[in-house]
C-alpha positions as CSV (number, residue, x, y, z in Angstrom):
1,X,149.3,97.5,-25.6
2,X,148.2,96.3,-22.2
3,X,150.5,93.3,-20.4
4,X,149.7,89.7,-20.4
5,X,147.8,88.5,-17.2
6,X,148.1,84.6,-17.5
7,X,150.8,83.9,-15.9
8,X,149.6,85.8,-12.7
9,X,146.5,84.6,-12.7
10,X,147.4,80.8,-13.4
11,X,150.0,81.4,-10.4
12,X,147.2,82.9,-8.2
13,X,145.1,80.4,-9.0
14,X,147.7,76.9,-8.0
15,X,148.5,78.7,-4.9
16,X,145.2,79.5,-3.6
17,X,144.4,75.9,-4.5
18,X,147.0,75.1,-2.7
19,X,146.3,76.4,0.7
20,X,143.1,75.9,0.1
21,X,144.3,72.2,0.2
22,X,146.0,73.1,3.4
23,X,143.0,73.8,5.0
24,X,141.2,70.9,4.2
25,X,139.8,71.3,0.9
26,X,141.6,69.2,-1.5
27,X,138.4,70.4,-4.1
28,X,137.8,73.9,-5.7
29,X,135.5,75.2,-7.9
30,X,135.8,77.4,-10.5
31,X,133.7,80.2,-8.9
32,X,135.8,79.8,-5.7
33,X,138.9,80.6,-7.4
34,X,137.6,83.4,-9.6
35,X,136.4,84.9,-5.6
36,X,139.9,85.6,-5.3
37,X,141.4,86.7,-8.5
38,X,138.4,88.5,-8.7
39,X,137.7,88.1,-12.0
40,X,134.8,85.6,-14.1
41,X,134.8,81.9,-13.4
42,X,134.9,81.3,-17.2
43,X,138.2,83.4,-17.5
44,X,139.4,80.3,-14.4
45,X,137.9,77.4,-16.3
46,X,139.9,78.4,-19.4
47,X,143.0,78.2,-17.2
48,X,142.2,75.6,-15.2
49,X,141.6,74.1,-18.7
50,X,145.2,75.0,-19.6
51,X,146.3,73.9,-16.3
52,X,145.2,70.1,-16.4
53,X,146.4,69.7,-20.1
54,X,150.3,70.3,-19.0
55,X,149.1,67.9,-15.8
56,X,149.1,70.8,-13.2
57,X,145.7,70.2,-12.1
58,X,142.9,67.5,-12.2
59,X,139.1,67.8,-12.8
60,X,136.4,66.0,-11.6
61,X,132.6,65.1,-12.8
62,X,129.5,64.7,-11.0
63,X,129.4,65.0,-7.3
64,X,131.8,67.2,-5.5
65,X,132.8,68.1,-8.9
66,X,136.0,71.2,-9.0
67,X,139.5,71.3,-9.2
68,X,142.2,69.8,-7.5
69,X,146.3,69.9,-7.7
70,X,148.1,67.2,-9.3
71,X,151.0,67.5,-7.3
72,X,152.8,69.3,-4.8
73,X,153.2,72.8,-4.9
74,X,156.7,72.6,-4.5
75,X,157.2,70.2,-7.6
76,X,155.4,72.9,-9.9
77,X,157.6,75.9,-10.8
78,X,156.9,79.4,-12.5
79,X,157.8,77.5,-16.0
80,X,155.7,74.8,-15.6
81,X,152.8,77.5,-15.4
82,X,154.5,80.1,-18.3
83,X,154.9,77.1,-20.8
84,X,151.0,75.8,-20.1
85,X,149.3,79.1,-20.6
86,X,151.5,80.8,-22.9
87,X,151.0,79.0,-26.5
88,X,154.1,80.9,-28.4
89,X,157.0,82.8,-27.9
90,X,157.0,86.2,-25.4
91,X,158.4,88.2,-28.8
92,X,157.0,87.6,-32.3
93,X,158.2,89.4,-35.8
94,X,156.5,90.9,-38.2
95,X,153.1,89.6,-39.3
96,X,154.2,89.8,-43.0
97,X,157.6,89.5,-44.0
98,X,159.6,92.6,-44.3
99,X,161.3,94.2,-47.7
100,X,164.0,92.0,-48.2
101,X,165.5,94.7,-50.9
102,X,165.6,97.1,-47.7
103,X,169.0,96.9,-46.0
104,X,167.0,97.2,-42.7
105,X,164.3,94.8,-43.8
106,X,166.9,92.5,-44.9
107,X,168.4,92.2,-41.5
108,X,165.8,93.3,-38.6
109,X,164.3,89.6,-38.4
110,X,168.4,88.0,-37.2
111,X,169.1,90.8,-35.7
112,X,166.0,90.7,-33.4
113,X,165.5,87.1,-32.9
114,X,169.5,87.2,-31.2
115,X,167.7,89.6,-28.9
116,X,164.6,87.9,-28.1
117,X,166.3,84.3,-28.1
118,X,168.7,85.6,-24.7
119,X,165.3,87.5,-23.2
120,X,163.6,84.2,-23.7
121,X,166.8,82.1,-22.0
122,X,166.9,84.3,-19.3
123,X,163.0,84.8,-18.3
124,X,163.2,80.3,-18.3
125,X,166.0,80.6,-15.8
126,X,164.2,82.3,-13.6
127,X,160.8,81.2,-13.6
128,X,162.6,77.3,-13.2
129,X,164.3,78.5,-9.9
130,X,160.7,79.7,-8.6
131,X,158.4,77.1,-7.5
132,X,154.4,77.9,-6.8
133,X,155.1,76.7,-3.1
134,X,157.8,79.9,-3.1
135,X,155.2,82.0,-4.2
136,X,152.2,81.1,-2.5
137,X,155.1,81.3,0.6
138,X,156.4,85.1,-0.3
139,X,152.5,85.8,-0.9
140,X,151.4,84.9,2.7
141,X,154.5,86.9,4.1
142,X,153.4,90.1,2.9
143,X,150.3,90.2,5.1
């Protein structure tokens, strides 16, 4: 099973729109952005899709049509970004529910949603404390 991407790439994505803005260029395009994460411009519009449903980002139409931050950096944290482009929980049970007449069937589902339920509190703690300005920051520090 490989690792989920999103999150990195969706964080990748607001902060190189957001010295991008820095520079000048309040507007990005899709193909911009995917020049950086080096990956296809669809795989960025998907995001970017994501992005402007929770109100991250903004699109515009027509001429000088791309992408553009719809607010500060420093008012978007690492939750903001995990809770728009992750659609469920990071743990999920079974796909079919387990033999309830097995003692271990019975019980695995409680006994594994205590566990997942503290993972899940702890990862939101952290990713509230870290805003995309604090990224894009630690980012252009290790050049």
């Amino acid at each position: 099973m490989s690792a989920n991407s999103r999150l990195t790439i969706a964080a990748h994505t607001l902060a190189w729109m957001g010295l991008n803005e820095s520079f000048g260029h309040p507007i990005a395009t899709s193909e911009q952005v995917s020049e950086s994460v080096n990956t296809n411009p669809v795989v960025i519009r998907r995001l970017l899709g994501q992005l402007r449903e929770a109100g991250l980002v903004e699109s515009r139409r027509g001429a000088g049509a791309g992408w553009s931050l719809a607010r500060p950096l420093e008012s978007m944290t690492l939750l903001d970004v995990y809770e728009a482009v992750e659609p469920g929980p990071l743990f999920g049970m079974h796909r079919t529910p387990p033999n309830a007449e097995c003692p271990v069937g019975f019980g695995i589902q409680p006994a594994m949603q205590s566990v997942y339920d503290e993972i899940e509190d702890t990862l939101r703690a952290k990713l509230t404390r870290t805003t995309i300005a604090q990224v894009l920051r630690d980012v252009l520090a290790t050049r």
